[in-house]
C-alpha positions as a printed NumPy array, in Angstrom:
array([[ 20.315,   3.021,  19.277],
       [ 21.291,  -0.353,  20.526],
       [ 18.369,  -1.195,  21.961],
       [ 16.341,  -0.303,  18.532],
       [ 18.322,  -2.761,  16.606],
       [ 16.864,  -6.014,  18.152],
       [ 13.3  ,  -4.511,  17.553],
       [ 14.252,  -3.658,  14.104],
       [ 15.248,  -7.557,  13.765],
       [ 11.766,  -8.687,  15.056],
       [  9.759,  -6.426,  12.613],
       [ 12.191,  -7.141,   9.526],
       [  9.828, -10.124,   8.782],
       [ 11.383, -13.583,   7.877],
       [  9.575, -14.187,   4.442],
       [ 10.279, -11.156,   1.704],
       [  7.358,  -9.76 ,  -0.193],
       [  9.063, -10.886,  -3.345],
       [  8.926, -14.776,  -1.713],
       [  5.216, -14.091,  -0.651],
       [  4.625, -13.03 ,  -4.206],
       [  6.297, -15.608,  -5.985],
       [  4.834, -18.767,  -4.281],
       [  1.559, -17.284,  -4.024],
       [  1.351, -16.85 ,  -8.233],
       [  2.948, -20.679,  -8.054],
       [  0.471, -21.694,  -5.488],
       [ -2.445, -20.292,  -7.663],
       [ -1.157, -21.218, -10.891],
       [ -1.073, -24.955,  -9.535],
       [ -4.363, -25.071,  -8.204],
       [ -5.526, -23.762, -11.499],
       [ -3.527, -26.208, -13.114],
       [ -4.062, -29.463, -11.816],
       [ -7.688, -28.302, -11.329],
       [ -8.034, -28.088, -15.532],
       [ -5.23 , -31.357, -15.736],
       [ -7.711, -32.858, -13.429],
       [-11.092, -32.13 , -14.856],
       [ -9.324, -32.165, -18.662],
       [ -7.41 , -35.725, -17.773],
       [-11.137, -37.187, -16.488],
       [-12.95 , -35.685, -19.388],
       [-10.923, -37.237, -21.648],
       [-10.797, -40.817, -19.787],
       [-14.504, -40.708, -19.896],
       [-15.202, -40.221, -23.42 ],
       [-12.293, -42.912, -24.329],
       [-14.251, -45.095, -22.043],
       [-17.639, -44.233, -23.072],
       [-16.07 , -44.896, -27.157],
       [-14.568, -48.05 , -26.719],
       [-17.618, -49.472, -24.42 ],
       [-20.31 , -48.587, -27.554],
       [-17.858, -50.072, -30.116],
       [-17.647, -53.303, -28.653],
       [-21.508, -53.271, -27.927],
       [-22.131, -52.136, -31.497],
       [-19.672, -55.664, -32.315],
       [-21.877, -57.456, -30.167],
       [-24.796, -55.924, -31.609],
       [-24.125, -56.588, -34.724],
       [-23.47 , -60.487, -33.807],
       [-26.592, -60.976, -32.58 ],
       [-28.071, -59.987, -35.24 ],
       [-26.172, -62.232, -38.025],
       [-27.058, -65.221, -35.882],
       [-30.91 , -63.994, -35.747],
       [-30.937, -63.056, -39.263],
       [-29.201, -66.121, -40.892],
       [-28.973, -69.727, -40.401],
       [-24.998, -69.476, -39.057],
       [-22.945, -72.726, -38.111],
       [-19.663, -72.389, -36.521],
       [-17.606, -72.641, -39.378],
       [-18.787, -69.705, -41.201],
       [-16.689, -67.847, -38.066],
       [-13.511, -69.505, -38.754],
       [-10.691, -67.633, -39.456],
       [ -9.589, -69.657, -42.355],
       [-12.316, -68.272, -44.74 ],
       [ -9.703, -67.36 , -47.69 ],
       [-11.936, -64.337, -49.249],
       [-12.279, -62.775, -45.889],
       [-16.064, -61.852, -47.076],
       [-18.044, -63.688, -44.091],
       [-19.642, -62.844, -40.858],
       [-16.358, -63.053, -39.247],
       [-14.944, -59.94 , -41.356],
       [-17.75 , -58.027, -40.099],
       [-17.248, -58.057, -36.98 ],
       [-13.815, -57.139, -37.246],
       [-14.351, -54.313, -39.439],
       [-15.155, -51.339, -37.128],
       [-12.152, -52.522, -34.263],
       [ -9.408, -55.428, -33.821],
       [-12.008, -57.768, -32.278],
       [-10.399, -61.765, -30.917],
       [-12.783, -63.774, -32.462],
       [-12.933, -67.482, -30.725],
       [-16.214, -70.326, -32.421],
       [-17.051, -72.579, -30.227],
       [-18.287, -76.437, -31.409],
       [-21.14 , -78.326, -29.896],
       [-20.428, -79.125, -26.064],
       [-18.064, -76.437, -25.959],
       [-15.108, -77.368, -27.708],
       [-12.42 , -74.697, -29.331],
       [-13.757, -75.073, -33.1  ],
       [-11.501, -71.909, -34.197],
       [ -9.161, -70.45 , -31.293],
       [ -8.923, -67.032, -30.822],
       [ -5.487, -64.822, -30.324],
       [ -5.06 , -65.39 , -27.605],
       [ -7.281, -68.16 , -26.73 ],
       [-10.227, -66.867, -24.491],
       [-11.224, -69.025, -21.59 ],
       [-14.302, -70.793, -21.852],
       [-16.416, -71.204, -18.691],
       [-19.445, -73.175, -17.302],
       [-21.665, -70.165, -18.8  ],
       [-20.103, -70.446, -22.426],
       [-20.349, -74.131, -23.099],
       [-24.537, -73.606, -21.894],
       [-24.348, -71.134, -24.321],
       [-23.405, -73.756, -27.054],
       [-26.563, -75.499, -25.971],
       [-29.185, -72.727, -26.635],
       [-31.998, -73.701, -29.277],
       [-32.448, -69.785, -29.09 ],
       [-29.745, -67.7  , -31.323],
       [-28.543, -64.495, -29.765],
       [-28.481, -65.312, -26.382],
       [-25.496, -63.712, -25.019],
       [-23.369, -64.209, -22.105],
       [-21.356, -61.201, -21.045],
       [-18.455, -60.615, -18.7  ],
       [-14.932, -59.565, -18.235],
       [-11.634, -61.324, -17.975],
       [ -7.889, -61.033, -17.343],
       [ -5.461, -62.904, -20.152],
       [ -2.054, -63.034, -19.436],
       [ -2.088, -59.862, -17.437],
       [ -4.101, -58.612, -20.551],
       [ -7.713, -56.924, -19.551],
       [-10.908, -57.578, -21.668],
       [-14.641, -57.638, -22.594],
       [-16.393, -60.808, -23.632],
       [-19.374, -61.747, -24.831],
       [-20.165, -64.872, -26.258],
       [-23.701, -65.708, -28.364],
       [-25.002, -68.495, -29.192],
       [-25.926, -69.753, -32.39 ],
       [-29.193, -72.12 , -31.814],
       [-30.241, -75.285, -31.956],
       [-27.267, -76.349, -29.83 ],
       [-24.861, -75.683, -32.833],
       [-22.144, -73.79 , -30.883],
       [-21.593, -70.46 , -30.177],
       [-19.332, -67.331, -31.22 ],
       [-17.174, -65.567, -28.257],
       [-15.784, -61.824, -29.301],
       [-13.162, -60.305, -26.872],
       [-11.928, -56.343, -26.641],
       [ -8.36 , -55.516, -24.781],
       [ -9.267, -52.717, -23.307],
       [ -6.187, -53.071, -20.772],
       [ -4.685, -50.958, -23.764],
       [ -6.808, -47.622, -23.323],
       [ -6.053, -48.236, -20.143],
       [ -2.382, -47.884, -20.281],
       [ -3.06 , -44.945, -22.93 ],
       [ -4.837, -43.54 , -19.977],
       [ -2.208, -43.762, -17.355],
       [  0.305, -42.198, -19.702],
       [ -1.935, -39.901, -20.375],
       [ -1.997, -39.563, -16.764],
       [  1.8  , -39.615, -16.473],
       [  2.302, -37.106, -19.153],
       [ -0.408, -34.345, -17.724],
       [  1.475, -34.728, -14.273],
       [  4.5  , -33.97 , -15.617],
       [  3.351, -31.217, -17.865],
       [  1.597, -29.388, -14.731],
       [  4.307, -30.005, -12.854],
       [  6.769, -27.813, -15.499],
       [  3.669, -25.45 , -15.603],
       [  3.713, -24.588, -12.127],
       [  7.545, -25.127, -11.904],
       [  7.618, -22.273, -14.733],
       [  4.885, -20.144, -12.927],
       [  7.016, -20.045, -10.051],
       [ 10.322, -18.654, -11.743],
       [  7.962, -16.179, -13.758],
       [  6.405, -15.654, -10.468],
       [ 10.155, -14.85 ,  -8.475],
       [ 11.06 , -12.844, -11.382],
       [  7.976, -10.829, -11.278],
       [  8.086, -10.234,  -7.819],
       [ 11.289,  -8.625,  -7.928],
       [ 10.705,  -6.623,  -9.993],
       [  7.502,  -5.301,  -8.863],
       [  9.076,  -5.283,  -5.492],
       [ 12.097,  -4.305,  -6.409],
       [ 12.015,  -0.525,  -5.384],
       [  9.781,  -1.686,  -1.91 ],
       [ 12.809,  -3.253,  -1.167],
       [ 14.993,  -0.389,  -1.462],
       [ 12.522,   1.747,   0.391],
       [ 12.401,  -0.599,   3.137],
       [ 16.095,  -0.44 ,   3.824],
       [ 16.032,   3.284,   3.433],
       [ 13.233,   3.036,   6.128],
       [ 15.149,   0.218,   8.231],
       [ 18.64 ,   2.488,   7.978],
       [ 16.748,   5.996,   8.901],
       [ 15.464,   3.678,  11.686],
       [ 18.906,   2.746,  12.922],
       [ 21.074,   5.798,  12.54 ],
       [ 18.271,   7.874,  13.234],
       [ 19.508,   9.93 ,   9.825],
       [ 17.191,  11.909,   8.511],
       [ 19.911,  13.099,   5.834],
       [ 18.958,  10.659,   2.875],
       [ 17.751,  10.768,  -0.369],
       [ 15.064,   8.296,  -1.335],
       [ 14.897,   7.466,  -5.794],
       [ 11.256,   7.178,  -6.233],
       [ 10.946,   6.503, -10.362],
       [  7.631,   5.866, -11.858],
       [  4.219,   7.015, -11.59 ],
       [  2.724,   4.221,  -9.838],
       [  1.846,   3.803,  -6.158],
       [  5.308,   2.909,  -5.097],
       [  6.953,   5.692,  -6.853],
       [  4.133,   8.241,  -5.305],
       [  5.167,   6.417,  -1.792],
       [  8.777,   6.781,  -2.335],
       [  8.62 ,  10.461,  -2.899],
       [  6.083,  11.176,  -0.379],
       [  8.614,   9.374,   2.1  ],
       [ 11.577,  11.326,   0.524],
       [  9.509,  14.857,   1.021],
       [  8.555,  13.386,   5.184],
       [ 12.171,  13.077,   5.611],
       [ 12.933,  16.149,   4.108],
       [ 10.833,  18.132,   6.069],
       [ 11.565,  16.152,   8.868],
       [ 15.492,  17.15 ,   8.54 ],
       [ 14.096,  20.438,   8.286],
       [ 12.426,  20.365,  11.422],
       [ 15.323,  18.609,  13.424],
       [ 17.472,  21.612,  12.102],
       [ 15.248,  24.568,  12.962],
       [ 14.74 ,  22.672,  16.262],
       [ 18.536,  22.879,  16.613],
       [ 18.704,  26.359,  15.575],
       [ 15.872,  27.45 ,  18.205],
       [ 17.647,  25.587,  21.313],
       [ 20.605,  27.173,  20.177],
       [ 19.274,  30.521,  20.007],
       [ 17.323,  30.198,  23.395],
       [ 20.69 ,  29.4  ,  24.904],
       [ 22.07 ,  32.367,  23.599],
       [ 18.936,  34.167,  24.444],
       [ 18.677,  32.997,  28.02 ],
       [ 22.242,  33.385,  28.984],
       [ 21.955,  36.797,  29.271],
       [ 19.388,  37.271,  31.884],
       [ 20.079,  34.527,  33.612],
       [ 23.621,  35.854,  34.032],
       [ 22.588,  39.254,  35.128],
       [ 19.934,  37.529,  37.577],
       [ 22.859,  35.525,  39.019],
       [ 25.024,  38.764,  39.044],
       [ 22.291,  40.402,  41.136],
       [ 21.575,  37.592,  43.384],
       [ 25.124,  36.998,  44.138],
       [ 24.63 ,  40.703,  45.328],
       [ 21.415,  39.586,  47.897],
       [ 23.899,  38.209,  50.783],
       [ 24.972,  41.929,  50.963],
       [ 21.58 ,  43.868,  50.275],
       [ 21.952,  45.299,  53.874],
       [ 25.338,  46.96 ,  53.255],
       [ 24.429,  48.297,  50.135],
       [ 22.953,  52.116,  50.052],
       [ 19.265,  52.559,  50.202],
       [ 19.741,  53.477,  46.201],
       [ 21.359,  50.535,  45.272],
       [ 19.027,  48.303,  46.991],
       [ 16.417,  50.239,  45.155],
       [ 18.62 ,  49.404,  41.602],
       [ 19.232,  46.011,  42.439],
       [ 15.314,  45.453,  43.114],
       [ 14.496,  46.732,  40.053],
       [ 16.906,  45.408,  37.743],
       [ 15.784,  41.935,  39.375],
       [ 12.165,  42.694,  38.34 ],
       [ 12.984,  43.889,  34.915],
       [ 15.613,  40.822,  33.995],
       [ 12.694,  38.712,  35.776],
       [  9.953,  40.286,  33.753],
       [ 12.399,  39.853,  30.747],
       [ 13.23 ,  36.204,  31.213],
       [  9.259,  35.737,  31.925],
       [  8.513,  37.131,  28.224],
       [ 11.251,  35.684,  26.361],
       [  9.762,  31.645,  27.991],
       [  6.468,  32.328,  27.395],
       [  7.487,  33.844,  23.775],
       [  9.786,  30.272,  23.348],
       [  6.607,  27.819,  24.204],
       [  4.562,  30.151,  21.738],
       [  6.901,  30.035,  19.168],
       [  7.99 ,  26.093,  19.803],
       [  4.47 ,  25.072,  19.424],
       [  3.514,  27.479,  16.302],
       [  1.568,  25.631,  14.091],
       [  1.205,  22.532,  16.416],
       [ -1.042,  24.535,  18.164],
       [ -4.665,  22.222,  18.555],
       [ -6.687,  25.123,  17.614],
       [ -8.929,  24.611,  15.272],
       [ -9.618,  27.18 ,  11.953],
       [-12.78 ,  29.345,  12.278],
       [-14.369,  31.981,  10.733],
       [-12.866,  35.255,  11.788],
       [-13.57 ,  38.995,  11.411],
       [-10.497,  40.322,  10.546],
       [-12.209,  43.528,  11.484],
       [-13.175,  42.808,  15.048],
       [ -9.715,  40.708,  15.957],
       [ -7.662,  43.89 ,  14.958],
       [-10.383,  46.009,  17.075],
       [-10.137,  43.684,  20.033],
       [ -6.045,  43.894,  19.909],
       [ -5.938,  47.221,  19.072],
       [ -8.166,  47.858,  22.667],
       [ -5.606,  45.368,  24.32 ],
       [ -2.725,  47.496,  23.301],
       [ -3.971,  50.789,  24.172],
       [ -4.058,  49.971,  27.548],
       [ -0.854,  48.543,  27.422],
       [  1.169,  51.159,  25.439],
       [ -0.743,  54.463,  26.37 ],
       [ -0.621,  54.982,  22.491],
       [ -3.441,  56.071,  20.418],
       [ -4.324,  53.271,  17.44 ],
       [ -6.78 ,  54.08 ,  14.561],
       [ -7.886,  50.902,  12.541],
       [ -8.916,  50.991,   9.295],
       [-10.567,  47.863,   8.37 ],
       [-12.951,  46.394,   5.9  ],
       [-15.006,  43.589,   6.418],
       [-12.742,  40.803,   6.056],
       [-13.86 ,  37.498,   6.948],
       [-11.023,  34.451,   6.851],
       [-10.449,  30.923,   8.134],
       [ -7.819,  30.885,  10.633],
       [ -7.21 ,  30.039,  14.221],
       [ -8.003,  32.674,  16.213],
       [ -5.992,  32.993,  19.112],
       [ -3.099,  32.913,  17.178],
       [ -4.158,  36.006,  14.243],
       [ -4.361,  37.788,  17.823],
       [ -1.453,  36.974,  18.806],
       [  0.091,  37.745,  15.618],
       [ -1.586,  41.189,  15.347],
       [ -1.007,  42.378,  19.283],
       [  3.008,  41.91 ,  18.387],
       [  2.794,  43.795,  15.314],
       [  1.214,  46.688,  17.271],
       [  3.595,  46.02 ,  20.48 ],
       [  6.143,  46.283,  18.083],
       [  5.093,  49.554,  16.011],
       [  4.595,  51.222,  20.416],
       [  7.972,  49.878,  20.97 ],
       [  9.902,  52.104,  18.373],
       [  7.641,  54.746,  18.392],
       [  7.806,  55.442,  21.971],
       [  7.846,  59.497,  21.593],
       [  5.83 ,  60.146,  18.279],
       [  2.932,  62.21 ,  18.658],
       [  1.145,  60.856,  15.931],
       [ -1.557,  57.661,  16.01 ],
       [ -0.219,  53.974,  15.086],
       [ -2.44 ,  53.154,  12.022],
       [ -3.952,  49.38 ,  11.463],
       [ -4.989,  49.246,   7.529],
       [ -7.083,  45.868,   6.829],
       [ -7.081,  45.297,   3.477],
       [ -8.677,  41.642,   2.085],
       [ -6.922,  38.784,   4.003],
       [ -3.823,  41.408,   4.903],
       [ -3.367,  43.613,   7.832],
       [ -0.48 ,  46.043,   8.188],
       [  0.637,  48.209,  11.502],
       [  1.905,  51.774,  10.069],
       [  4.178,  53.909,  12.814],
       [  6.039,  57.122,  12.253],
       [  8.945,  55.63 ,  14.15 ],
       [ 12.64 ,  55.974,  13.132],
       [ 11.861,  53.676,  10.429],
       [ 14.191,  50.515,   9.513],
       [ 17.638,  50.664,   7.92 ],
       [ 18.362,  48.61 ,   4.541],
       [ 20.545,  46.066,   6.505],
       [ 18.027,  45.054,   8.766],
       [ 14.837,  44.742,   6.096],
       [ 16.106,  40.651,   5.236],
       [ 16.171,  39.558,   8.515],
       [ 13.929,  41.808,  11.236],
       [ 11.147,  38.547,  11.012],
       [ 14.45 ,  35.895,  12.148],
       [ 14.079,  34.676,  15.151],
       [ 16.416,  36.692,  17.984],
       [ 16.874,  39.2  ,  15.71 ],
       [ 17.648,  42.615,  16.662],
       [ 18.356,  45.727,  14.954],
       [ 21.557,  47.903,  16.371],
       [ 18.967,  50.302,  17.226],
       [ 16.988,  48.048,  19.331],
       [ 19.484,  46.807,  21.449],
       [ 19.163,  49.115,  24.033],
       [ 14.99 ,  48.444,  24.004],
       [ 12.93 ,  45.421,  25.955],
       [ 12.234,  42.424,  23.807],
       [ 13.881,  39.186,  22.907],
       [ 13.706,  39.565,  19.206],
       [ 10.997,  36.666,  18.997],
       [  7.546,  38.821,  18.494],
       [  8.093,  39.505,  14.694],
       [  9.026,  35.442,  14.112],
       [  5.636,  34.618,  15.597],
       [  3.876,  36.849,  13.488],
       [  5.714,  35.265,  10.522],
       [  5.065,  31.906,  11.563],
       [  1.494,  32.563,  12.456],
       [  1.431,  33.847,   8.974],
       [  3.199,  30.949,   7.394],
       [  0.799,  28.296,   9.386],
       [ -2.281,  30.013,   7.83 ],
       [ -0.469,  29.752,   4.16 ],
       [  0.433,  33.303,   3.989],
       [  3.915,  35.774,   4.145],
       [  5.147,  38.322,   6.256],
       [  6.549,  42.016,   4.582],
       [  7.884,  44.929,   5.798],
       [  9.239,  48.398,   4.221],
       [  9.756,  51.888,   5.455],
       [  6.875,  54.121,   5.336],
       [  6.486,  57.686,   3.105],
       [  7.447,  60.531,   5.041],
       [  9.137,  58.147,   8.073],
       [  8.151,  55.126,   9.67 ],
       [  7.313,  51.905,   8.98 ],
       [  4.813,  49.468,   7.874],
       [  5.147,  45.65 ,   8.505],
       [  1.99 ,  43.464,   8.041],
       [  1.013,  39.957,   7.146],
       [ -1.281,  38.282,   4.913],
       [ -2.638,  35.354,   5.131],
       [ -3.334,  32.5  ,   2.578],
       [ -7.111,  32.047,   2.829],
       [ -9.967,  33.502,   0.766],
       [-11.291,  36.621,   2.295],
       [-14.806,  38.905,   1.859],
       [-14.529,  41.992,   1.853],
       [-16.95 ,  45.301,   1.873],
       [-16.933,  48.812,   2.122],
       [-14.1  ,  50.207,   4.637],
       [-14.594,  51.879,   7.797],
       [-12.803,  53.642,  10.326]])
């Protein structure tokens, strides 16, 4: 048992289902997530994008087109106009545009907030005899991020720059950013526990079953009860593992029971074998007669012990037997037994049979029936009257008009090593009628036996398997 413990330890694995199961629902619940914070956080950045990019070319658009449209100067932008009704006001309607005019040559005429830098390309735009011309590009104010564009207003007159921050959506962004991270990371975080908590309980009674398994493993028990609640597939293993051990137990004990048996069985001949043999260093000062008894008694105890190992293996491997089920005439195997015993017993044996046809291994329902009619010879040794075979469906019964069987010995004459006070004194290891009932058993059927009408008995089997049957015959 010693050595099974350190293999025990390497199959135990390291990671528990419940583990597996919990930071596989985290590890798919975070892909999901950051998949949909992913593709959610760039949707969103897009269309902020995409917004503010048309608003401030709408601004622009709109410029150009009060400088085209009307004969502007530079002071109609100012940002002193008092009834805030001029171009200026337009342009700041539809967002918080930084206005900035620019005079002839390129001076400041009406800073903006803040003042926008004015390059090489904005004072040539203050030269332009064409209105609308625009120069466009982007600049960084005081760590501040913006669009400008600035058109001119003809005839060398000056020119109008407009500025949009859009360092602002920017920082809206990353805390958007910030803020999605954070959420997916609770999401998953929260997955997990749900995930942990799931798992145990789903493989909660797995668990338990696996120590049950572990511990029958270890103390080789097969004593213990296994709780299988539920319907599910783990409650429908845990009883079908609590029914393996039973029958398991079972096995270990009839096991026990039949070595112990066969060492009560075997004792006896083998004693009276070493008795006689004991007796072989002096064969040659015995009498001619008691060499002849000691011969015999050799044979028969020989004979004896032969029977009652070849009965053991038969009975040890039962149902284990590799046979396969066929189609059998229950008609022809009692015929074909029936033959086999008359030459053995001397005895005349009348079958009645229908025609019976069942599944079952064959060389077993013979073996089965041949000890039924051994048995029926063996304790009707003197009768003058025929043993009777009656076939009847999927049941066959041996009828004798022996001394019959007393009340006491009816619950037990099918136990293995069983035999009757009145038997004692007759050949047999008391194994021939505990074949039959385990042949019987094997092929889902029972064993019976009662005392017969006007003396005898009858002890027969049936077996479990659906049968056809016709017309008897004799």
């Amino acid at each position: 048992m010693t050595a099974d413990r350190p293999r025990l330890a390497r199959l135990r694995p390291r990671r528990s289902l419940g583990t597996v199961f919990a930071l596989s629902f985290a590890a798919i619940t975070a892909l999901v997530t950051v998949l949909v914070g992913f593709l959610s956080y760039d949707a969103a950045a897009r269309l902020v994008r995409v917004d503010q990019d048309h608003i401030f070319h709408g601004v622009v658009g709109d410029l150009v087109h009060q400088v085209k449209q009307q004969h502007l100067a530079p002071q109609d932008y100012y940002s002193s106009d008092p009834d805030h009704d001029g171009p200026r006001d337009d342009l700041t309607r539809r967002m918080r545009t930084n206005v900035q005019v620019l005079g002839r040559g390129g001076a400041i005429a009406d800073r903006g907030s803040p003042a926008l830098p004015v390059t090489g390309e904005d004072r040539r735009a203050t030269t332009y005899t064409e209105p609308g011309r625009t120069v466009r590009y982007r600049t960084t104010i005081a760590d501040d991020h913006f669009r400008v564009a600035t058109v001119a207003l003809g005839d060398g007159r000056g020119a109008v720059q407009v500025a949009q921050q859009f360092s602002d959506t920017e920082d809206l962004l990353d805390e958007l950013q910030q803020r999605t991270t954070l959420l997916a990371g609770a999401v998953i975080a929260g997955a997990g526990l749900v995930g942990w908590w799931l798992a145990r309980r789903i493989t909660r009674r797995l668990v338990r079953l696996t120590g049950v398994a572990e511990d029958v493993a270890a103390s080789r028990r097969l004593d213990v009860h296994v709780s299988a609640a539920g319907k599910d597939e783990v409650g429908r293993l845990g009883r079908a593992f609590d029914d393996m051990l039973g029958r398991l137990a079972d096995s270990e004990e009839l096991q026990r029971r039949l070595v112990q048996d066969a060492g009560h069985e075997l004792r006896t001949p083998l004693t009276s074998l070493r008795t006689n043999a004991a007796l072989l260093d002096r064969i040659d000062d015995l009498p001619e007669v008691a060499r002849a008894t000691l011969i015999t008694d050799m044979k028969s105890e020989t004979r004896e012990l032969t029977d009652l190992v070849n009965e053991l293996i038969e009975l040890a491997i039962g149902h284990r037997d590799a046979e396969e089920s066929v189609a059998v005439s229950l008609a022809e195997a009692v015929g074909k037994a029936a033959a086999l015993a008359r030459r053995r017993t001397g005895r005349e044996i009348v079958v009645h049979a229908d025609d019976t046809v069942v599944q079952a291994r064959a060389a077993a329902l013979h073996r089965a029936i041949s000890n039924l009619m051994e048995n029926a010879a063996k304790f009707d040794q003197d009768g003058d009257q025929p043993i009777e075979v009656v076939v009847t469906g999927p049941s066959v019964e041996v009828r004798d008009r022996g001394p019959g069987l007393a009340q006491a010995d009816l619950p037990h004459i099918f136990d293995r090593f069983y035999r009757a006070d009145a038997a004692r004194s007759l050949p047999g290891s008391g194994l021939g009628l505990a074949i039959v009932q385990t042949v019987a058993t094997a092929h889902g059927g029972s064993t019976y036996a009662r005392n017969r009408p006007g003396g005898g008995a009858i002890i027969g089997f049936s077996l479990g398997t659906p049968a056809q049957t016709t017309t008897p015959r004799v």
